[in-house]
C-alpha positions in Angstrom: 46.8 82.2 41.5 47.0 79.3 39.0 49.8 77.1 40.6 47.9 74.5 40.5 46.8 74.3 37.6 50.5 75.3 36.2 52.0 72.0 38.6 49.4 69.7 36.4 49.4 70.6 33.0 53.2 70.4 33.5 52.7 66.8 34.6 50.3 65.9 31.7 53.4 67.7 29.0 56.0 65.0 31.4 54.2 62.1 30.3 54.8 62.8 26.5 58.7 63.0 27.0 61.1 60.2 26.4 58.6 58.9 23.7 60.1 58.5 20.4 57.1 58.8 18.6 53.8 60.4 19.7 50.5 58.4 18.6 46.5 59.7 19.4 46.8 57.1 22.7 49.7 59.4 23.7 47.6 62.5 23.1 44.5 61.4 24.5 46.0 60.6 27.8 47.4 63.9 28.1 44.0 65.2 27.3 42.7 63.5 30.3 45.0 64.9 32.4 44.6 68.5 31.1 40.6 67.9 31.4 41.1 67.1 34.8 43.3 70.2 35.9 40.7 72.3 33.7 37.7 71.4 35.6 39.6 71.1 39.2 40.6 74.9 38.4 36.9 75.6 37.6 37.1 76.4 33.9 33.6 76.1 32.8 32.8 72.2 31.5 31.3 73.7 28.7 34.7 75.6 27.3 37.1 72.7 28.6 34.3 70.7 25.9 35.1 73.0 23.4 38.7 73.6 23.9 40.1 70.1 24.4 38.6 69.1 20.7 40.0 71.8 19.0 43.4 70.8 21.0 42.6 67.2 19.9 41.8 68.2 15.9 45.2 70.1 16.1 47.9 67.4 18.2 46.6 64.7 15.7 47.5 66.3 12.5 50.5 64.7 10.7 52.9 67.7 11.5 52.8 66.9 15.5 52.3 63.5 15.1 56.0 63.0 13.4 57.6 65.7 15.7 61.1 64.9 17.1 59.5 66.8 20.3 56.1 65.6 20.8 55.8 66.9 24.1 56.9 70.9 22.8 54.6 70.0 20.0 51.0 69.2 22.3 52.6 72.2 24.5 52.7 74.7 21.3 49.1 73.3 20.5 47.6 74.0 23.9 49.0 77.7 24.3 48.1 78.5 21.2 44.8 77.8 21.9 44.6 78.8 25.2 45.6 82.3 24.1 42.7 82.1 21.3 40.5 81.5 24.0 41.7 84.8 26.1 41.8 86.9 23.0 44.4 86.4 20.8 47.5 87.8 20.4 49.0 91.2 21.5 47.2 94.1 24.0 43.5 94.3 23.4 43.1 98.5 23.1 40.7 100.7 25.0 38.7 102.1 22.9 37.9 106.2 22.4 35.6 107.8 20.4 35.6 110.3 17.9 34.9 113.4 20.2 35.6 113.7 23.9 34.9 112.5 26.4 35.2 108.9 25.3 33.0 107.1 28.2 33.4 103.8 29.7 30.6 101.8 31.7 32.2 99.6 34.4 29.7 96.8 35.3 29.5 93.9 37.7 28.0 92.5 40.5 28.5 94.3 43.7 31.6 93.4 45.4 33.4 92.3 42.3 35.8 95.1 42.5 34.2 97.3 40.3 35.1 101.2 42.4 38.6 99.9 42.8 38.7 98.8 39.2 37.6 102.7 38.6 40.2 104.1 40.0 42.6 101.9 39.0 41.6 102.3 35.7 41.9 106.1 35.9 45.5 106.2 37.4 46.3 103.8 34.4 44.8 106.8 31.7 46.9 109.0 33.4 50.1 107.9 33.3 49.5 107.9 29.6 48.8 111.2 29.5 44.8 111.2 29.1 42.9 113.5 31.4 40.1 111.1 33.2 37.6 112.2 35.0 35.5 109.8 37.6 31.5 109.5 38.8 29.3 107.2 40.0 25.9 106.5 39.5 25.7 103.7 42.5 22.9 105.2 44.9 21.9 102.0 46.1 24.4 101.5 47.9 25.5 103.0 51.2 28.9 105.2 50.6 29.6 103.9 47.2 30.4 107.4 45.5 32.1 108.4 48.8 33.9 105.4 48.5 34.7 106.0 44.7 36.1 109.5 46.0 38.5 108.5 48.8 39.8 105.8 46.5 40.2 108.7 43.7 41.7 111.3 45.7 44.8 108.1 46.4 45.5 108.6 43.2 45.4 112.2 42.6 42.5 112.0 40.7 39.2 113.9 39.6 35.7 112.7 40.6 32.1 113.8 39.7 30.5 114.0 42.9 26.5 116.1 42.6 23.9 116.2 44.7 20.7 114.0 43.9 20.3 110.1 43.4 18.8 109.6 40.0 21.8 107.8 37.8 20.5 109.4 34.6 20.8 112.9 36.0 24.1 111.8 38.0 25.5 110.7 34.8 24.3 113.7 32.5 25.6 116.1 34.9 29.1 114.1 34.8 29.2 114.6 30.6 28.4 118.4 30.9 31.7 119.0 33.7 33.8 116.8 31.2 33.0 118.7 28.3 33.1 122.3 29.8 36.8 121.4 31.8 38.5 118.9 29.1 38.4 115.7 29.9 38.8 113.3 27.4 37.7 109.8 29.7 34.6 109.6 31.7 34.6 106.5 33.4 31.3 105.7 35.0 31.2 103.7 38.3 27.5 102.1 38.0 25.9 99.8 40.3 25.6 96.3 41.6 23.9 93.8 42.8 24.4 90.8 44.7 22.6 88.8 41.9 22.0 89.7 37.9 18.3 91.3 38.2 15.5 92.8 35.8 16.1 96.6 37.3 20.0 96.7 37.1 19.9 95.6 33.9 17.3 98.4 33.2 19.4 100.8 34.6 22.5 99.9 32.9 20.6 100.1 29.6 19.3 103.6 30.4 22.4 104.9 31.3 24.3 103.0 28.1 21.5 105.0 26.2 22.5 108.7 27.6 26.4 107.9 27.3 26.7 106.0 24.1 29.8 104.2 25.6 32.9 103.5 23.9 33.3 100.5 26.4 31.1 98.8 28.1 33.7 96.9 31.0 32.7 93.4 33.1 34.6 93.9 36.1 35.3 89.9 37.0 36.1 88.7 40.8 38.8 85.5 39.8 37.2 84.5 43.3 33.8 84.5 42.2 33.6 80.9 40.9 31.1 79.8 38.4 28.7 82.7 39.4 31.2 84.8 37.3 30.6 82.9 33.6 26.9 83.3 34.5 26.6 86.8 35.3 29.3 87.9 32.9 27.0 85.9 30.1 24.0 87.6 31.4 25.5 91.2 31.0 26.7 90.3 27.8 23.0 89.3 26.7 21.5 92.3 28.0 23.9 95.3 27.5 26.5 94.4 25.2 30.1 93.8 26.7 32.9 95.0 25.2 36.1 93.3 27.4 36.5 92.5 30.6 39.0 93.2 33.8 39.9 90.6 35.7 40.5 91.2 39.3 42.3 89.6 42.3 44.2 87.6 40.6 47.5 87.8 42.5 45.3 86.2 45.1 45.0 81.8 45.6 41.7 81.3 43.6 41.8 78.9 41.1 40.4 81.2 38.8 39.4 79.3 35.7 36.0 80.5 36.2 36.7 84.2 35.7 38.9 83.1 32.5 36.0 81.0 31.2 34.2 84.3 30.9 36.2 85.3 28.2 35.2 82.2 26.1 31.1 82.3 27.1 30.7 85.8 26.5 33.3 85.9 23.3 34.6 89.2 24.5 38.7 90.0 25.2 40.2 90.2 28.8 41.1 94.0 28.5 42.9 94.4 32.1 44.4 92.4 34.9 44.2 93.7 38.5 47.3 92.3 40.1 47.6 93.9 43.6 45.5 96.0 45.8 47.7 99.4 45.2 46.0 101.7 42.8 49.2 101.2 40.2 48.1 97.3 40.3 46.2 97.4 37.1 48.1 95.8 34.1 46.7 95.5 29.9 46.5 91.7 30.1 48.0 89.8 27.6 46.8 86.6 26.8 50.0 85.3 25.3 51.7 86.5 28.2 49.3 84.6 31.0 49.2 81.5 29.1 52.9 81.3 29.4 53.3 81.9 33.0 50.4 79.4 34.0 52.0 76.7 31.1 55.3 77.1 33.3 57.1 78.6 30.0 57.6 82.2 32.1 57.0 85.7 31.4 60.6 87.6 30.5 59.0 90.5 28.7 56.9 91.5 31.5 60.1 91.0 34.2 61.9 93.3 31.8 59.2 95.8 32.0 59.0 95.4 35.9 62.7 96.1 35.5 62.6 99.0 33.6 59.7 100.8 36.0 61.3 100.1 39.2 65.6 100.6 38.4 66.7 104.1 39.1 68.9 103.8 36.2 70.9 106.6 37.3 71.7 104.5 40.3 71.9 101.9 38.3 74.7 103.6 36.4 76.5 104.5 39.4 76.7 101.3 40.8 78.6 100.1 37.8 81.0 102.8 38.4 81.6 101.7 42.1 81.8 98.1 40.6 84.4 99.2 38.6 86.2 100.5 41.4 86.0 97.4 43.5 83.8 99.0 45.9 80.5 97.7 47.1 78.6 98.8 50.9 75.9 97.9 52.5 74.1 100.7 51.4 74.2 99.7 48.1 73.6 96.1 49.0 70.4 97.8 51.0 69.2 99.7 47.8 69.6 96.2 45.9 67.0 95.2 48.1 64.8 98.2 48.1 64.7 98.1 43.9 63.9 94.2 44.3 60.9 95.0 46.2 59.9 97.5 44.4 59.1 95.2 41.2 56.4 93.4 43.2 56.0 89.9 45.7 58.6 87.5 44.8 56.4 85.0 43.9 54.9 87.3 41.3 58.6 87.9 40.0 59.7 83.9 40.3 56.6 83.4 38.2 57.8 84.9 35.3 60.6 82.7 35.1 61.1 80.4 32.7 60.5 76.8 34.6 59.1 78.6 37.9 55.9 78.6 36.8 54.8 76.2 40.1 56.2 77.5 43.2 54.9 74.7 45.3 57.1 73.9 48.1 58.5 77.6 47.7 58.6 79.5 50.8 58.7 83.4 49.2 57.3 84.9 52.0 60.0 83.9 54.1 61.9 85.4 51.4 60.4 88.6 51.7 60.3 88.8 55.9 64.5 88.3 55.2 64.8 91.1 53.0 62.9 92.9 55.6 65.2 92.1 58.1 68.5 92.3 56.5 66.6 96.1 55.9 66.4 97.0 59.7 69.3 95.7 60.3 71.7 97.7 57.6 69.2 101.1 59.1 70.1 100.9 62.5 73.9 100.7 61.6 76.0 104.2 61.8 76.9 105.6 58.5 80.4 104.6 59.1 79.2 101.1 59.8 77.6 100.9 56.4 80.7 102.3 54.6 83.4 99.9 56.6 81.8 96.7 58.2 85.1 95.9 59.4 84.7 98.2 62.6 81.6 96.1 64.2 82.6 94.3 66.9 80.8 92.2 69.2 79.2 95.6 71.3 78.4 96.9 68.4 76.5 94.4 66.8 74.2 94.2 70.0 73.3 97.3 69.8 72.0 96.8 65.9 70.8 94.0 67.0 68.4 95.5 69.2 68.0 98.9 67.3 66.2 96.8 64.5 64.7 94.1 67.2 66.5 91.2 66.1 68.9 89.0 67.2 73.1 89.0 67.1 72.9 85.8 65.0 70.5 87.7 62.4 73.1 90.6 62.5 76.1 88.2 62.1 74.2 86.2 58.8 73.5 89.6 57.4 77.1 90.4 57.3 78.1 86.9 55.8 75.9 87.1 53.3 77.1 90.5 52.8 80.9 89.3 52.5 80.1 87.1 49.7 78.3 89.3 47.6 81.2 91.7 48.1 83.7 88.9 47.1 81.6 88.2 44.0 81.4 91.8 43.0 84.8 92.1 43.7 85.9 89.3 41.6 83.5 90.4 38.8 85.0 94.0 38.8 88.5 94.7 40.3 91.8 94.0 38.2 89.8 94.7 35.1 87.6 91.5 35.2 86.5 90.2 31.9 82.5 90.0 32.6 83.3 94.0 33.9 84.5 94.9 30.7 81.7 93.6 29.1 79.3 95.3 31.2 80.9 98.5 31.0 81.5 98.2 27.3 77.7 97.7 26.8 77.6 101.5 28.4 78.9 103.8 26.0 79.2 106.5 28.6 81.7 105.0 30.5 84.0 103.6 27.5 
């Protein structure tokens, strides 16, 4: 979402290399230019105001001024306060109460993403081994707690759904079940409206008065615009925010607005919706985000990806048919398969150090190739897989159209194929040094 922005504040750190010595003309041209790509990425003018001096007071102080590396100096500067601005360091923690269930008001306007954001929310509490439970309290509009329910029962969770269509009842009802059954999260689906109005806000405050929330959530659409900052402002005002959870952000808004919010309302982003599958719902971590959209890359979360979507047992036995020189196209097929499982490839570029901007970057072609090569490798015969040797000419027509390609997308498949088996070949047969290392690094197979 924020190549944009990433491809210009890159450009304003370019024009303070090569110089020998940085002086305040140096850094208030870069300030321009981070201004601009601010306010073109619809950061509110008020908090580009206040964030650019406090990036000015800092790059003019003595220690940057007389850096060998002015332009890693203004760099460190501007993430530091960029992550000050999202929250500060480290994962911003949902908070519980003393007794069960701990609740949590998700607010917004309607349409933000706020049902989706439930659910989300509650698969998250689950795989850490809370016990949520789900209601709404939205009878204004058509299908929302039926909506709140299909999206729940996705995800294997537990919804509060009684008869009647006052919110105060809806939502007193929802404590009793949660304290008779055991659940220690309530997490309250309220309503919206197309606008910030005098009887939501009512509502909300009625309903905050018979929960006593733990959190209150702003559910934030990164598509919103400047409408976001407003109404996120106004909530604040009225109810009492205590984080917000920004959604759609693996989509192409500019999104500065929805991260202004942070700054006008003074609360902490709390999550990230990052996909529309009901596991797409990450802690955000300001440090984290302000390196991917700086350019500098996110390695700890591609490690994490990592770690959730390896089968490590597979994982292990590929090293041991490494080891013994031997290498398929079934195991070049379930390569693929764990590459896709860690998310869009330009989610995963992203958090590369330096492929920050993917401009120019054509991953989706990426991803239609890996689907092919996938057809392709299925409609081969086990042997096929095994030995590619055997396919000859009739039989790569008839993969070709058992996984309605062509015999030229058959033939690159197999080349490709050849000189990943080379490689792995020359990494692991006779003993190969960079084997020995891996396999040293595995205690199991010393």
């Amino acid at each position: 979402m924020f190549e944009t922005l990433t491809e210009k504040l890159q450009g304003a750190f370019r024009s303070l290399r090569g110089q020998g010595t940085l002086t305040p003309g140096h850094v208030e041209g870069a300030l321009r230019e981070i201004r601009l790509a601010l306010l073109e990425a619809d950061v509110h003018f008020r908090v580009v105001k206040d964030f650019l001096e406090r990036v000015r007071v800092r790059a003019t102080g003595e220690d940057v001024l007389r850096s060998l590396t002015p332009d890693q100096a203004v760099l460190r500067v501007v993430r530091d306060e960029m992550v000050s601005l999202l929250g500060g360091e480290g994962v911003v923690r949902l908070e519980t109460g003393s007794r069960p269930p701990s609740v949590v008001l998700i607010t917004g306007l309607q349409g933000s993403g706020k049902t989706t954001s439930a659910a989300k929310l509650g698969r998250w509490l689950v795989n850490r081994g809370h016990h949520p439970l789900l209601v709404s309290t939205d009878v204004h509009r058509p299908a929302a707690r039926e909506q709140l329910r299909s999206l729940a029962g996705k995800a294997g969770l537990e919804v509060h759904h009684p008869e009647g269509d006052d919110p105060e009842a809806i939502l007193r009802s929802a404590l009793s079940e949660a304290r008779a059954v055991g659940h220690d999260v309530l997490l309250v689906d309220t309503a919206g409206r197309l606008h910030v109005d005098d009887e939501l806000m009512a509502e909300l405050a009625r309903l905050k008065g018979v929960a006593a929330p733990t959190e209150i959530l702003y559910v934030a659409d990164a598509m919103t615009g400047q409408d976001a900052v407003k109404s996120a402002d106004e909530f604040h005002k009225r109810v009492g925010l205590t984080g917000l959870v920004l959604t759609k952000l693996d989509g192409d808004a500019r999104g500065g607005a929805a991260l202004s919010a942070a700054a006008v309302t003074g609360r902490p982003v709390k999550f990230a919706g990052v996909g529309e599958k009901v596991d797409d719902l990450e802690p955000f971590q300001a440090e984290r985000m302000v390196s991917r959209i700086l350019g500098m890359g996110d390695v700890l979360s591609l490690i994490e990806r990592v770690e959730e979507a390896v089968d490590h047992e597979k994982a292990e036995e590929m090293v041991r048919r490494l080891r013994r020189s031997e290498f398929t196209l079934e195991d070049f097929r379930e390569q693929m398969r764990q590459l896709r499982k860690m998310g869009p490839l330009d989610q995963i570029l992203g958090m590369l150090p330096g492929m920050g901007s993917l401009k120019g970057v054509d991953t989706e072609a990426g991803e239609r190739e890996m689907k092919r090569s996938a057809a392709i490798i299925d409609s081969m015969t086990p042997l096929e897989r095994r030995e590619p040797s055997v396919i000859n000419g009739s039989r790569r027509k008839r993969i070709a159209q058992g996984s309605g390609t062509t015999v030229e997308d058959v033939n690159r498949l197999l080349k490709q194929f050849a000189q990943t088996r080379k490689l792995m070949k020359n990494m692991g047969g006779g003993g190969g040094r960079a084997m020995k290392r891996l396999a040293a690094r595995l205690p199991q197979f010393r």
